[in-house]
RODO-2510 file (C-alpha; in nm, 4 decimals, decimal comma):
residues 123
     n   res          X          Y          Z
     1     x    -1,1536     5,0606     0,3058
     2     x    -1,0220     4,7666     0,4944
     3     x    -0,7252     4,5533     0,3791
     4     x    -0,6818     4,1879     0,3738
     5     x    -0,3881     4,0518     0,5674
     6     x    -0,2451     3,7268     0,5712
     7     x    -0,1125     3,5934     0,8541
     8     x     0,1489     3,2580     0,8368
     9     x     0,1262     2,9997     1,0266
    10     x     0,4198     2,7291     1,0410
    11     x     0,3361     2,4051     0,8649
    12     x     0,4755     2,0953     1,0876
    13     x     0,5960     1,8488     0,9180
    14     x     0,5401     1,4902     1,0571
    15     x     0,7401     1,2284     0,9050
    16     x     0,6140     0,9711     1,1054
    17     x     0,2638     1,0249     1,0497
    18     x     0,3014     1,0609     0,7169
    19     x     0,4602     0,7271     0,6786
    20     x     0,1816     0,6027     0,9210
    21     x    -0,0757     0,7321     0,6906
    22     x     0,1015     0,5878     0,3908
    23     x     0,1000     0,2316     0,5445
    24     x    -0,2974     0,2540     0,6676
    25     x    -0,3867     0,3525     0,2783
    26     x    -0,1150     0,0638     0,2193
    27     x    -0,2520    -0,2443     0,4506
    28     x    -0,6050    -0,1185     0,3734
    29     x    -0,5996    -0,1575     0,0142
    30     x    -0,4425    -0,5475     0,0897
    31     x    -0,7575    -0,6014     0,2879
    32     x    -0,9137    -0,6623    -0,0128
    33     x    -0,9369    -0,9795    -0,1869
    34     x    -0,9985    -0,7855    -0,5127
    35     x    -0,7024    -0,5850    -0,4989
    36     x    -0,5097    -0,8499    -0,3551
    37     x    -0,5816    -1,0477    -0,6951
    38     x    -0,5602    -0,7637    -0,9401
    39     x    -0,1767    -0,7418    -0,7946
    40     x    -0,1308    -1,1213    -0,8511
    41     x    -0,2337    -1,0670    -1,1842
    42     x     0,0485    -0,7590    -1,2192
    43     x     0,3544    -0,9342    -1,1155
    44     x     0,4416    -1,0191    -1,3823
    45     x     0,2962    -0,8057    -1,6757
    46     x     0,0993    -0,4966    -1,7226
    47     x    -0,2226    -0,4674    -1,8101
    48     x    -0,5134    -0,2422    -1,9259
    49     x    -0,7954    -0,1719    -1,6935
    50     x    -0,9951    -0,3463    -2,0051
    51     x    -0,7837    -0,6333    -1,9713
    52     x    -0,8502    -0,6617    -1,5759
    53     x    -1,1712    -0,5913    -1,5874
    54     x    -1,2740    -0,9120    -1,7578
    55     x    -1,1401    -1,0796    -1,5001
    56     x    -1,3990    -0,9966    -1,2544
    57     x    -1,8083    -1,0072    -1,2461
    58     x    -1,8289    -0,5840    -1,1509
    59     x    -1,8316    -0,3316    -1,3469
    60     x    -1,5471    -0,1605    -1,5424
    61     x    -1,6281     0,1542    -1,3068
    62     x    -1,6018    -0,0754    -0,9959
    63     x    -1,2728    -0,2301    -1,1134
    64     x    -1,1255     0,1102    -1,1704
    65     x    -1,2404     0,2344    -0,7954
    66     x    -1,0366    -0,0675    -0,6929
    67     x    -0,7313     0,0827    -0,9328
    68     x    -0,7577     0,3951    -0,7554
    69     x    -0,7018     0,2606    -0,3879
    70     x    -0,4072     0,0587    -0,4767
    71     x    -0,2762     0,3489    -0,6799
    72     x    -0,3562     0,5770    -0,3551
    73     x    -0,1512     0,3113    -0,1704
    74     x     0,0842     0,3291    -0,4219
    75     x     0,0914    -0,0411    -0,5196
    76     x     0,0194     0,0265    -0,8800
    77     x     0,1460     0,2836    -1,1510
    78     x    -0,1043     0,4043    -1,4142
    79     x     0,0021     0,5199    -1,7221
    80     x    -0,1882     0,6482    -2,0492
    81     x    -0,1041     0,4820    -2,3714
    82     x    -0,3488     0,6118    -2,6451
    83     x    -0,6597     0,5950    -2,5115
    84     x    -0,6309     0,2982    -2,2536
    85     x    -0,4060     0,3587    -1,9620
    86     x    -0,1608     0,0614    -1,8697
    87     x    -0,1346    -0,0457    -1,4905
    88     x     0,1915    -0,1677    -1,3479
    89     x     0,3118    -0,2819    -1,0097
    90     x     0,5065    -0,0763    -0,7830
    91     x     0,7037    -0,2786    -0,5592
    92     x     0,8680     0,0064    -0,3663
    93     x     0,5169    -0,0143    -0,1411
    94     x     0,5652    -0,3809    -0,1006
    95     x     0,9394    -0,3124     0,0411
    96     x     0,7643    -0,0545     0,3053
    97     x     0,5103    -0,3261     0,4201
    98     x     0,7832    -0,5601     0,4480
    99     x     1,0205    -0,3292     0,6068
   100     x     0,7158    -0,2568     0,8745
   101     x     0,6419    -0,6521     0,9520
   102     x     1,0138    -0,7414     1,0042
   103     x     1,0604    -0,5271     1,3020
   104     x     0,7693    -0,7655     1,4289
   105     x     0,9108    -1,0427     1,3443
   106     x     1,2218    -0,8911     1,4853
   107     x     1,0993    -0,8538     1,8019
   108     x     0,9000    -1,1892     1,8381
   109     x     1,1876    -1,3676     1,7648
   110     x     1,4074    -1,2131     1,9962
   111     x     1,0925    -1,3282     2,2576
   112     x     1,0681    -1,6746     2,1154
   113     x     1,4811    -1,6820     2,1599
   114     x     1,4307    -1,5476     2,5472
   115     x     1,1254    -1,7793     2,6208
   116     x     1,3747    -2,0767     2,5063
   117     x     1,6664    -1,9671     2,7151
   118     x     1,4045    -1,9789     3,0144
   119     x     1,2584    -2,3172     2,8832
   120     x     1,6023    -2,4645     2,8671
   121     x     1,7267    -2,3309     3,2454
   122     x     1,4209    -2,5341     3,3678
   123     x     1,5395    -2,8655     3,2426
***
């Protein structure tokens, strides 16, 4: 009889596209002018799905599929109390996107700075 052999194969571990990955599921679930609101709304409180769901003419099963992206991303922490789960904001995401953008706005200044040097020679 034969035998079944298992053969390992190294796992590489990509940090960068990990983080890559995480800011895609991150900038895609701000896309949304849904989500974008339902986050508004968590600032400063939590709230139960229930609760957010009135908010908005869809469904309580279409406001939850929004829940799940922006917890995917996250944005939001869910938490069961009884039978309704409380949703929270996460800012640590936020930080990340932020983090991200100013090494843009890093590097445009720094152009905007070198196109005025240039500007000001010409004068």
């Amino acid at each position: 009889m034969g035998r079944l052999t298992f053969h390992s194969t190294p796992v590489i571990f990509n940090h960068m596209v990990e983080y890559n990955l995480h800011l895609d599921d991150l900038f895609g679930s701000l896309a949304n002018s849904v989500r974008r609101d339902i986050l508004q709304r968590l600032i400063h409180t939590q709230l139960t799905i229930s609760q957010l769901a009135e908010h908005y003419e869809m469904s309580f099963a279409a406001v939850a599929k929004h829940l799940n992206v922006l917890a995917k991303a996250q944005l939001i922490v869910k938490r069961r109390k009884g039978k309704e789960q409380i949703v929270s904001i996460a800012p640590e995401a936020i930080q990340h996107a932020s983090h991200y953008l100013a090494q843009f706005e890093e590097l445009w200044n720094y152009r905007f700075n070198e196109l005025d040097k240039i500007l000001q020679e010409d004068d």
